[in-house]
C-alpha positions as CSV (number, residue, x, y, z in Angstrom):
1,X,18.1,44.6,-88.0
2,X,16.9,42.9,-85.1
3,X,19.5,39.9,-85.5
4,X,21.9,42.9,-85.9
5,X,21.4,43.8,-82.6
6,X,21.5,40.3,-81.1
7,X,24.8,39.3,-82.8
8,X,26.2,42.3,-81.2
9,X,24.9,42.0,-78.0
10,X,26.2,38.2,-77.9
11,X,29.6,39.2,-79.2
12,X,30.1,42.1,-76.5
13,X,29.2,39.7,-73.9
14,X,31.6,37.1,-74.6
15,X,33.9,39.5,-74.8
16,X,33.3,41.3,-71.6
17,X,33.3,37.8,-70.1
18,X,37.0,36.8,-71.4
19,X,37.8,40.5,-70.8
20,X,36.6,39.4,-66.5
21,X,38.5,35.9,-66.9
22,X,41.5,36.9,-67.7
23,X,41.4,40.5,-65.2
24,X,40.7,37.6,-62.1
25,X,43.9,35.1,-63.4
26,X,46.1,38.3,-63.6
27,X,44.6,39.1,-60.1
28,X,45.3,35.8,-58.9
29,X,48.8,35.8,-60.6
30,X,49.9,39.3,-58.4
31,X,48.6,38.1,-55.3
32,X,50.6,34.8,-55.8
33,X,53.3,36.8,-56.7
34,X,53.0,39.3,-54.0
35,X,52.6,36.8,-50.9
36,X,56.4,36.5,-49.1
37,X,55.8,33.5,-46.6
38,X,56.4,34.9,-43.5
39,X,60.3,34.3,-41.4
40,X,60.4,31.4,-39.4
41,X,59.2,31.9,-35.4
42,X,60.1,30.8,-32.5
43,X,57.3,30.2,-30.4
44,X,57.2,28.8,-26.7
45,X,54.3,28.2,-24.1
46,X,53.9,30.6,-20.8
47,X,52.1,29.4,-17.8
48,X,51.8,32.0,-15.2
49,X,49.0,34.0,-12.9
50,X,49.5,37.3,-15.1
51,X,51.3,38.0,-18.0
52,X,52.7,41.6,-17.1
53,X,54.7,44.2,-19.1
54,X,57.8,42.9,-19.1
55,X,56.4,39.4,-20.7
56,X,54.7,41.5,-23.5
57,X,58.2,42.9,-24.5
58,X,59.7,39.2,-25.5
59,X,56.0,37.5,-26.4
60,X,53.0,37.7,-28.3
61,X,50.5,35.5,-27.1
62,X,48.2,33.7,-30.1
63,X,46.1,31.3,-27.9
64,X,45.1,32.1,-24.2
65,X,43.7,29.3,-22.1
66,X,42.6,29.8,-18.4
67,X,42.0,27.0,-15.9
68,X,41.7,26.5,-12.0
69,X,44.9,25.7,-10.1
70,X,44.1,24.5,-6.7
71,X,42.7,27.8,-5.3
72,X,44.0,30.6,-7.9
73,X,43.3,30.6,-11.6
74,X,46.3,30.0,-13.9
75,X,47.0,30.7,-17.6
76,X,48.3,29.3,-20.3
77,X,50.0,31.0,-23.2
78,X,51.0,30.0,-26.7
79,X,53.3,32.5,-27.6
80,X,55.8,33.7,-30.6
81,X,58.6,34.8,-29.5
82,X,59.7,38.5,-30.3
83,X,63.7,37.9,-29.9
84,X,66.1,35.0,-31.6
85,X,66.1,32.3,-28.9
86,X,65.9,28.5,-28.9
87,X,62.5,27.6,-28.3
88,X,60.1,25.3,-30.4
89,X,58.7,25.5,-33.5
90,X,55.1,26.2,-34.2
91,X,53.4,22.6,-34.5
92,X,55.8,21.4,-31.3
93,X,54.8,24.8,-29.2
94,X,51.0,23.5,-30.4
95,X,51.7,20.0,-29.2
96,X,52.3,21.0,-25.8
97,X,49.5,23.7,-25.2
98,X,47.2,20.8,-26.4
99,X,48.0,18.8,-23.5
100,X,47.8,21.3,-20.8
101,X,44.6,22.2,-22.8
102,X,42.7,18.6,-22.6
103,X,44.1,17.5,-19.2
104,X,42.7,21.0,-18.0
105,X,39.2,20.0,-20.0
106,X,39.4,16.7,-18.7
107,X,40.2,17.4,-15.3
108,X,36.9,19.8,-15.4
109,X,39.3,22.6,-14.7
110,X,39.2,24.5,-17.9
111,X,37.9,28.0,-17.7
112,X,38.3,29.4,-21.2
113,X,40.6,28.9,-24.4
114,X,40.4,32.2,-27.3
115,X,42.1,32.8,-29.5
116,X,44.2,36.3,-29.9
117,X,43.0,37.1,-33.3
118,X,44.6,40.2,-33.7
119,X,48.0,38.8,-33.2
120,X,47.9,35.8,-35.6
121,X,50.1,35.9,-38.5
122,X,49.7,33.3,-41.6
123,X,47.7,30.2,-42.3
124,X,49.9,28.1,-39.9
125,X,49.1,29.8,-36.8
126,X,45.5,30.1,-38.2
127,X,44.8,26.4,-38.3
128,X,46.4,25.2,-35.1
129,X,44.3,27.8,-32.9
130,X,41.7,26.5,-35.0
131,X,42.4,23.3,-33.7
132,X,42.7,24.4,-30.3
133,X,39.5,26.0,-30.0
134,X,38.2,22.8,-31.4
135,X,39.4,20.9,-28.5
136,X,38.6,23.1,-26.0
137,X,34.8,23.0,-27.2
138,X,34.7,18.9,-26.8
139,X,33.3,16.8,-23.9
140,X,35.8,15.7,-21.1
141,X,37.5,12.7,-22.4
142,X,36.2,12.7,-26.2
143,X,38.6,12.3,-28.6
């Protein structure tokens, strides 16, 4: 009776295991499915005092850096742009924050870089704002 019991047990866990297996592929199979890369951006980067109203209309900032400028503070935006226009794509957008970035870090200028988490959209924008914040956290002249 016992080995009954433990042939049953054994066969209702294997099942309930392949029954789990096969629920996570058909998961993984939707989400795969589901995910509709996002349209390509336009994206640009803003240097100005403030970033006021009427900037928040045509851009979404995804990176912020602040660093001094001779006696004011000046900032630094990466930003995708709302509207069609002719402006760079992400990794060239990227390219040139990162030099304002480590000349300002360099220069011992750099206030702060963050990141506008809210805003980011897709694994692209993800990992070059990772990067960013990555370089703004390095020594002066490191590479």
């Amino acid at each position: 009776m016992l080995n009954i019991a433990i042939a049953v047990s054994v066969i209702l866990f294997a099942a309930a295991g392949y029954i789990a297996f096969m629920n996570s592929r058909i998961i993984a199979n939707q989400k795969r499915e589901a995910y509709i890369p996002l349209p390509a951006s336009e994206y640009t980067v803003y240097m100005t005092p403030q970033f006021s109203e009427e900037d928040k209309r045509s851009l979404i900032p995804i990176g912020v850096m602040e660093f001094q400028d001779r006696q004011e503070p000046m900032r630094v935006y990466l930003c995708r742009v709302k509207n069609a226009s002719e402006d760079l794509k992400l990794e060239q957008a990227g390219n040139v924050f990162l030099l304002h970035l480590k000349k300002a870090r360099d220069n011992g200028t750099l206030v702060f870089y963050r990141t506008v988490e809210e805003a980011l959209q897709g694994p692209e924008e993800r990992s070059l704002t990772d990067r960013l914040s990555a370089a703004a956290k390095k020594k002066p002249g490191a590479e």
